[in-house]
N, C-alpha and C positions, 0 to 999 in steps of 0.2 A: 626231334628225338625226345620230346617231352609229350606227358596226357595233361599237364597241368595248366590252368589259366588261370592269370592274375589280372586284376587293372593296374600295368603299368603307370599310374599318375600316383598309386602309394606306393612306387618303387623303395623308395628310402624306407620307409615304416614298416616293412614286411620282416624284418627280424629285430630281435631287440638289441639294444645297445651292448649284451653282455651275451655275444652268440651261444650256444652249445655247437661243435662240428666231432660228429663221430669220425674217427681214422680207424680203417680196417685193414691191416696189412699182418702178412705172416711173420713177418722179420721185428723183432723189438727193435734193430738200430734204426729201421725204416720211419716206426712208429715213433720214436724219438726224434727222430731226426724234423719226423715233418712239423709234432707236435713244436719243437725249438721254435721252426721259423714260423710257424700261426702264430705263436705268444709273441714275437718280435712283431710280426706285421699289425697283429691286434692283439693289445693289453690285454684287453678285458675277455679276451676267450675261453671258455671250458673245453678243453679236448680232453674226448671220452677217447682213448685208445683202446682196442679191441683187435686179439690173436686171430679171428675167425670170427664165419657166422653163429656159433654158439653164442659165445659169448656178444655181438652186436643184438643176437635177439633178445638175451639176457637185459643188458642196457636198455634197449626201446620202450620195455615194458615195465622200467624201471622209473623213466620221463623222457618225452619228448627231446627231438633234436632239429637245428636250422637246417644241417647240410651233411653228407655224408658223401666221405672220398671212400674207391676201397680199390683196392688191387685186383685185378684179373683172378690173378688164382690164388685161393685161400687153403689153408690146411685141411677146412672137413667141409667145402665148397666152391665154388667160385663169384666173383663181382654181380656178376649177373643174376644169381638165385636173391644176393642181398640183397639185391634196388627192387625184384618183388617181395622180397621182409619189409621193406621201409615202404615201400606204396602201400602195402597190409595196414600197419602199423599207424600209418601218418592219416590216413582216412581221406580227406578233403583238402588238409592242411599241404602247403607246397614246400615239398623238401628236394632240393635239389639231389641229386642223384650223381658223383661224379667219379669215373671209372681212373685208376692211376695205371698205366700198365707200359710198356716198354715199346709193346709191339699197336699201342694205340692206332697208329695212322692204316696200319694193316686191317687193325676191325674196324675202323673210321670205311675206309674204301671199299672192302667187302659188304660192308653194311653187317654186320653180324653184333651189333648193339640192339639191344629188346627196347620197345617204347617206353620202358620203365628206368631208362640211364637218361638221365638231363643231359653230360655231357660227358667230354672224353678229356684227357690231360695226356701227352705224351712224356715220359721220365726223363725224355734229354734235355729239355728244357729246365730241369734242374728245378731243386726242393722254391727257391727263392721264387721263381717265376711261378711255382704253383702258389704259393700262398697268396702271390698279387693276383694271380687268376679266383682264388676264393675270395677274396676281400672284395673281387669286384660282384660275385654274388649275393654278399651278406653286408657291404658296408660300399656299394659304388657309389665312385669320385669323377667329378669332370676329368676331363685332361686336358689343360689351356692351350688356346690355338691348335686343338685337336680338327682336323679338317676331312669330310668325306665326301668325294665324286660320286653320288648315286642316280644309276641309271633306272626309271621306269617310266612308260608310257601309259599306264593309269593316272591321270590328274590327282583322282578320289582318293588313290591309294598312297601316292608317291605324298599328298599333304599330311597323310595321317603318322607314313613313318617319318618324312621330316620334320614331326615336331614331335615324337618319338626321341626322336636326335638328340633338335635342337635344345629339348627340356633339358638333357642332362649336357650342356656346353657345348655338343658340337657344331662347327661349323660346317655349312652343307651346300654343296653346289647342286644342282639337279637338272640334268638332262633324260630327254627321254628317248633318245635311242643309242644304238652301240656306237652309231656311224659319230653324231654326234661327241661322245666320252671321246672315241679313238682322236674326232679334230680336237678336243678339248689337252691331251695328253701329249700331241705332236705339239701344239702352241706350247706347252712347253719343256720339252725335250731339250737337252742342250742349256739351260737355264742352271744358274747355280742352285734354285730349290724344287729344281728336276727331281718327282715326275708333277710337284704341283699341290699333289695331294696325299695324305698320308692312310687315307683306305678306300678302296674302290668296294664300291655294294650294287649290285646288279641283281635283277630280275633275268632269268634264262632266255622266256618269250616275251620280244619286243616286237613293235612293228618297225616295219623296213627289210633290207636285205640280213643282216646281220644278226644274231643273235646275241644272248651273255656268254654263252660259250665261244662263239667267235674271238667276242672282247675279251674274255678271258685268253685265249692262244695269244691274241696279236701281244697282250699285254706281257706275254711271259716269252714268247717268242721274237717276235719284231722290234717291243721294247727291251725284252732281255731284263726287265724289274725282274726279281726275287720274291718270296713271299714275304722275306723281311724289309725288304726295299719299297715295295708296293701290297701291302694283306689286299685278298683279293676274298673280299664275301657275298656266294651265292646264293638268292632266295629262290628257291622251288616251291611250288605244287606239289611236282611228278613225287609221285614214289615208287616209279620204275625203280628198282634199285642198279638196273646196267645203267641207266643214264647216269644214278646221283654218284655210285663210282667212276664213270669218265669221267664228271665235274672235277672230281678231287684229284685224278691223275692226270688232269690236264693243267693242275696247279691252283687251284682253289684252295684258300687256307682254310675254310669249315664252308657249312650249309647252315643256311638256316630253313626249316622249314612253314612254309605256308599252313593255315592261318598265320601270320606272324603273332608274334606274342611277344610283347615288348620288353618283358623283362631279357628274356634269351637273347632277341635283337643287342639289345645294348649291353649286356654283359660279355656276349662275343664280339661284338664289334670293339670296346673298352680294351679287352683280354688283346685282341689282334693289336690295335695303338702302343700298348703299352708294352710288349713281345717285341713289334717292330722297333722302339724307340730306345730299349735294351740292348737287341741287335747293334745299332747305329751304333750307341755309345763303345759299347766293347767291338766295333769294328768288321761285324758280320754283317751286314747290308747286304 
């Protein structure tokens, strides 16, 4: 969902210590609200808050920003016209793009996001959970004993994302078909740190009988994991858009899309760990 490319190895170097993040929302308590918990989650934040696209275009042109949330629908536009102001604006420079809307998983599965939104935030997840989802764009953190099952049968490929991974602490099993994952998930099944792993990453086209969509059904079906119990992230190619929405209504927590691009890779994988491990705590698994 991104046109931008970075060399993930200056992951951490790519904003500065004292970010700028625009918030674009119609509502002042909204804007307040988020602005509260970014200054919680990160000291040193400047949030530009902004009514509308007037006035974010006003702002841009005013200096530069690291990251920019905005609502669906704005008073004199919508989220979408804004992520091509900030592509305008940003020129080269990588600004994430990130949509706050209610009915996100609806545009997520339609596909009805422009290549100029980095990414999506769904509102039920609440103000706290977005600011830890932005901090993992502008300021990401290992997660200790953060553990991912990733399935691919590219040798070439599956090295480059597990040290993608592993650079930022996680820990990575690697298998290279479904059939495989599926025996890896039945061993342990039934175990008191059932399902094993704390996010499964798969490639759609494997060899063998099975695909990631397979392993994705068995995983939500046969195992009966949750998305918070098991984040389930698929990497694509395709940009069918009927297929990339079955993905996601077949239980896929996001996509990532192919070329992979490391930053996106590990900020949504990060976002999914850290989602699931909030779940756990307050008892939604």
């Amino acid at each position: 969902m991104t046109t931008s490319k970075t060399d993930g190895h200056d992951l951490r170097h790519l904003v500065s210590e004292s970010p700028r993040i625009m918030v674009v929302d119609g509502s002042k308590l909204v804007r307040r609200l988020i602005g509260d918990v970014l200054r919680k989650e990160l000291p040193a934040v400047e949030v530009v808050a902004c009514a509308g696209l007037a006035e974010a275009r006003a702002a841009l042109e005013e200096a530069p920003v690291d990251l920019v949330t905005t609502a669906l629908v704005l008073p004199d536009g919508d989220g979408l016209q804004l992520a091509r102001v900030v592509r305008r604006a940003a020129a080269q420079r990588y600004v994430p793009v990130i949509v706050v809307s209610g009915d996100a998983q609806g545009h997520l599965e339609s596909r009805r996001f422009t290549e100029d939104v980095t990414d999506y935030f769904d509102k039920a997840n609440g103000h706290q959970a977005l600011a830890t989802f932005i901090r993992g764009y502008v300021m990401p953190e290992a997660i200790p004993g953060a553990h991912v099952l990733y399935v691919e049968d590219s040798r070439t490929v599956a090295l480059a994302t597990r040290r993608m991974l592993q650079s930022h602490g996680m820990e990575v099993t690697h298998v290279i078909s479904a059939e495989d994952a599926l025996d890896w998930l039945r061993e342990w099944r039934g175990s008191d740190v059932a399902p094993g792993a704390d996010l499964l990453l798969t490639d759609v086209y494997l060899k063998g009988e099975l695909s990631g969509r397979d392993l994705l059904q068995a995983v939500r079906q046969e195992f009966g994991y949750g998305k918070r119990r098991l984040p389930v992230l698929v990497m694509t190619g395709d940009d069918n858009r009927v297929n990339q929405m079955g993905l996601l209504r077949d239980g896929a927590n996001d996509l990532v899309l192919k070329p992979i691009e490391e930053r996106l890779l590990v900020t949504k994988a990060l976002f999914q760990l850290r989602l699931a491990r909030m779940g756990r705590a307050s008892g939604h698994a």
